[in-house]
C-alpha positions in Angstrom: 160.5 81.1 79.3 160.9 84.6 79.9 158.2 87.0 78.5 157.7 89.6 81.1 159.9 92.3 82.4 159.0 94.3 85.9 158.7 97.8 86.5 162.6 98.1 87.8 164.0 96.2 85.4 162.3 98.4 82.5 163.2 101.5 84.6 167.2 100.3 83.8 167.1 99.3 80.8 165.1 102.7 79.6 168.3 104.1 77.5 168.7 100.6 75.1 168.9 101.0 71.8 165.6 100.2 70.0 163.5 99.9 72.8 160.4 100.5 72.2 156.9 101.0 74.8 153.9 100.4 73.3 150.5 101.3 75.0 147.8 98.9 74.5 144.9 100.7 76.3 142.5 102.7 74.4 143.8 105.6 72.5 141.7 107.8 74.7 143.8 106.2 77.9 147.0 106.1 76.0 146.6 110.3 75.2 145.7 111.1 78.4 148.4 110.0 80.6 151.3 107.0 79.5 154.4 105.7 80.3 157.0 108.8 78.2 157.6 108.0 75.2 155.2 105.3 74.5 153.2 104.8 70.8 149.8 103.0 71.0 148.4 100.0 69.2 144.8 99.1 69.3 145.7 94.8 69.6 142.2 94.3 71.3 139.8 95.1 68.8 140.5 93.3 65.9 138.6 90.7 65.6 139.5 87.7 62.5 136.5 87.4 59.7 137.0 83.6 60.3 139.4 81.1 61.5 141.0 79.6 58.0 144.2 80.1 57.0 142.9 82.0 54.4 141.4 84.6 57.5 144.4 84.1 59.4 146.6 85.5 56.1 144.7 88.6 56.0 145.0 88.6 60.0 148.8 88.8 59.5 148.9 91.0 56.7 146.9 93.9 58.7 148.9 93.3 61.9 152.0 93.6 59.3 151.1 96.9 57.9 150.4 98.1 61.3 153.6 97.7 62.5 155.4 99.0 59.6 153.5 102.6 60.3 154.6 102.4 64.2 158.2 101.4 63.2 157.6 98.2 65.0 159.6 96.1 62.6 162.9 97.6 63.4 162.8 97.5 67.0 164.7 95.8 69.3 162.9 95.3 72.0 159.0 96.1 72.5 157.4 96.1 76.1 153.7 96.2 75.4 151.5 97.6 78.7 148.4 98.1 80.0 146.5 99.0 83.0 147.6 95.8 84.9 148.3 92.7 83.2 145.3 91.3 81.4 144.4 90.3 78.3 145.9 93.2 75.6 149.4 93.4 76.3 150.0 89.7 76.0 147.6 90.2 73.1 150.3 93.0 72.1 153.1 90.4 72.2 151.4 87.7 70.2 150.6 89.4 67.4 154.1 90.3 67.4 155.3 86.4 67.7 153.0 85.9 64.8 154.6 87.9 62.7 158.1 86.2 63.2 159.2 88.9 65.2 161.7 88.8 68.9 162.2 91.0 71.6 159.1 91.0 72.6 157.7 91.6 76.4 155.1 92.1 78.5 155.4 94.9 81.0 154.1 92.8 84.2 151.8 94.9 86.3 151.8 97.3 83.6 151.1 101.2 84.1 150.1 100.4 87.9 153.6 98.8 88.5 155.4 101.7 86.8 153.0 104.4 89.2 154.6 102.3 92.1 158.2 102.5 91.2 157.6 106.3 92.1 157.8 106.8 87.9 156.1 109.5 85.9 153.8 109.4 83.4 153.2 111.7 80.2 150.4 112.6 77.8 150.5 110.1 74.3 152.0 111.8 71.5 153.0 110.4 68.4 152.8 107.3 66.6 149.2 105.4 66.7 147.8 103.1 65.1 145.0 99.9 65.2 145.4 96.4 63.9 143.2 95.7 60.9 142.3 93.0 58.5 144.5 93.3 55.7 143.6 92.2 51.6 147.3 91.1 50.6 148.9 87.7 51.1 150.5 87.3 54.6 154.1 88.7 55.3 157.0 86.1 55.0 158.3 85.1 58.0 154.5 84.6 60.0 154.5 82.1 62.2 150.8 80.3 61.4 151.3 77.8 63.8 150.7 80.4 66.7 147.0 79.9 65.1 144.9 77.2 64.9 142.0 77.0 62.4 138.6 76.4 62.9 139.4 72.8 60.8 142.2 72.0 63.6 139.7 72.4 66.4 136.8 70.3 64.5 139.4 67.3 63.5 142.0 67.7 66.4 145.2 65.8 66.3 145.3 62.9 69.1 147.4 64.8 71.1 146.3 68.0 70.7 144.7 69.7 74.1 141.9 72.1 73.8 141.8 75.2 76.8 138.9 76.9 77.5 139.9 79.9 79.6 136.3 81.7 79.7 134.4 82.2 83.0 132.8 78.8 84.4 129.4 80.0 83.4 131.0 80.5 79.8 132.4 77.3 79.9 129.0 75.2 81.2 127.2 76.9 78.4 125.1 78.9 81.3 125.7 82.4 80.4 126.8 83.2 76.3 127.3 86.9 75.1 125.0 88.3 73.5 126.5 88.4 70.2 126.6 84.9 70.6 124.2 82.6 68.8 124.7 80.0 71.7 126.6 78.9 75.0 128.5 76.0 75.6 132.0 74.7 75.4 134.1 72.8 72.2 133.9 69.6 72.7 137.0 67.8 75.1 137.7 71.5 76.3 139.4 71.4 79.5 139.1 74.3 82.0 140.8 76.9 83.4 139.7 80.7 84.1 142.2 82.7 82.8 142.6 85.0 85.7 143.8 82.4 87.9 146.9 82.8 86.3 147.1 86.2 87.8 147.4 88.0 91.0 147.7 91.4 91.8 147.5 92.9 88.2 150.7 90.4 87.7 151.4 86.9 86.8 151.3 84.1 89.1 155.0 82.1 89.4 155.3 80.0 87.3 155.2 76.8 89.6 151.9 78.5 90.7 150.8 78.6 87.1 152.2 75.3 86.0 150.2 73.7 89.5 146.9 75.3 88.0 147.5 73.8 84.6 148.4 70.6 85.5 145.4 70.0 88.1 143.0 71.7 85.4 144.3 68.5 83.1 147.0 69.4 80.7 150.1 67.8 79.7 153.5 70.0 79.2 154.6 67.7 76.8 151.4 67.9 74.5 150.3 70.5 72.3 147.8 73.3 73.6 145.4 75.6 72.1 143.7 78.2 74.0 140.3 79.6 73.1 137.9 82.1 74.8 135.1 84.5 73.7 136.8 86.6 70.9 140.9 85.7 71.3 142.6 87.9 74.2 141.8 85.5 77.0 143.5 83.3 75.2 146.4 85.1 74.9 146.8 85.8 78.3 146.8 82.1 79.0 149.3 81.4 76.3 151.5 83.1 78.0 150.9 82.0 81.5 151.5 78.7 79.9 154.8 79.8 78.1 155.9 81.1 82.0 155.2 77.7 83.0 157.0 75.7 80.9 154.6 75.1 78.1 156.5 75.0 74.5 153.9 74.5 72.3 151.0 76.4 72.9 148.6 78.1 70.0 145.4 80.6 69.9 142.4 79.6 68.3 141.5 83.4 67.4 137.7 83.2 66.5 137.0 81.3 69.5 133.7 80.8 71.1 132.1 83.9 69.3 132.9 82.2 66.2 132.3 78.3 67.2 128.9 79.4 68.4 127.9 80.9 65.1 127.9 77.9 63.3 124.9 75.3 64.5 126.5 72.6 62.4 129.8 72.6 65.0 129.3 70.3 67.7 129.2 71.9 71.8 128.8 70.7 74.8 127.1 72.2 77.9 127.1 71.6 81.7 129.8 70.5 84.3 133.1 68.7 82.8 133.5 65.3 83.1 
């Protein structure tokens, strides 16, 4: 599945119709020096009250009146970007899936890749905004499949496959953030480190990708759903996983920040089975 676009393809395709570049650095980056013409959207530091689907409503609600005040609705296309592909532009695009909205991509390499092409860049001006929790029911159209609830993850399916995409010392429970409560892993996790789905501030092929998936453990044919400390990670892998032939592939949003808080959810710790 296509959902990147490279530095000279974006370069000819600058003159489309409802095109739209969206900056998912910090503001401060964004103002400083971005690709001409771009708006800005804080995706990275929202962070969902709880995984429910009453959380994940008011998740969708926020990221719906968001895009309404950037215009995001009406585009055609959106390339989010950041520094170098990492974990807020794919962030960028999934909150944009979630809200039942195409023409979606991520600008692979992001603002590096651009520099490279020999393009310019030009202070932010205009349209900003940040992704925040919303009160009102969630928008028609939302997609809540794209996230699982805490409830999904605690009672999975049979076929369902859990992916942990932290660091290995997140994962074996050896090292836990301090706004963590404890470290460890949801139980059955299997492993990957999300950044071995990257090279170069880009992503991997896909065969590259889908080799790395399969030898971690997962089944293309089986459901996924991707967790990490607080929800980007995890959309980073999504989308590695989408390149690599992955179809049905969710976020588990509060991930381990969330998991850990609760001493009544089961963990495990150590080296995988």
């Amino acid at each position: 599945m296509t959902v990147t676009i490279s530095a000279t393809e974006l370069i000819a395709r600058l003159d489309e119709p409802g095109l739209v570049l969206v900056d998912a650095r910090s503001q401060e980056e964004w103002k400083q020096a971005t690709l001409p013409g771009a708006i800005f959207v804080n995706v990275y530091d929202y962070f969902v009250p709880e995984s429910t689907e009453q959380g994940y409503a008011g998740m969708a609600a926020g990221a719906a009146r968001a895009f309404r005040e950037v215009g995001l609705g009406q585009a055609k296309t959106v390339v989010w970007f950041e520094e170098e592909t990492g974990m807020r532009s794919p962030r960028g695009l999934w909150f944009q899936e979630l809200l039942g909205l195409e023409g979606g991509l991520i600008l692979d390499g992001g603002l590096q890749a651009w520099v490279k092409a020999n393009c310019t860049l030009a202070p932010g001006e205009g349209a900003a905004v940040d992704i925040t929790h919303g009160a009102g029911p969630a928008p028609e159209g939302w997609r809540p499949e794209l996230a699982l609830t805490r409830e999904a993850l605690l009672h999975p399916d049979q076929d369902l496959q859990i992916f942990d995409v932290r660091r290995p010392t997140e994962f074996d429970g050896s090292f836990a953030h301090d706004c963590c409560a404890r470290g460890g892993r949801i139980p059955g996790a299997l492993f990957e480190f999300y950044e071995d789905m990257l090279r170069d501030g880009k992503y991997r092929p896909a065969e590259e990708i889908r080799a790395g998936a399969l030898a971690a453990g997962l089944d293309p044919d089986k459901p996924v759903v991707t967790y990490c400390h607080r929800g980007a990670r995890a959309a980073t892998a999504l989308y590695g996983l989408r390149l690599a032939g992955f179809r049905d592939v969710g976020i588990f949003v509060g991930s381990w920040h969330e998991w850990a808080a609760d001493e009544t959810l089961p963990m495990e710790t150590g080296a995988a089975v």
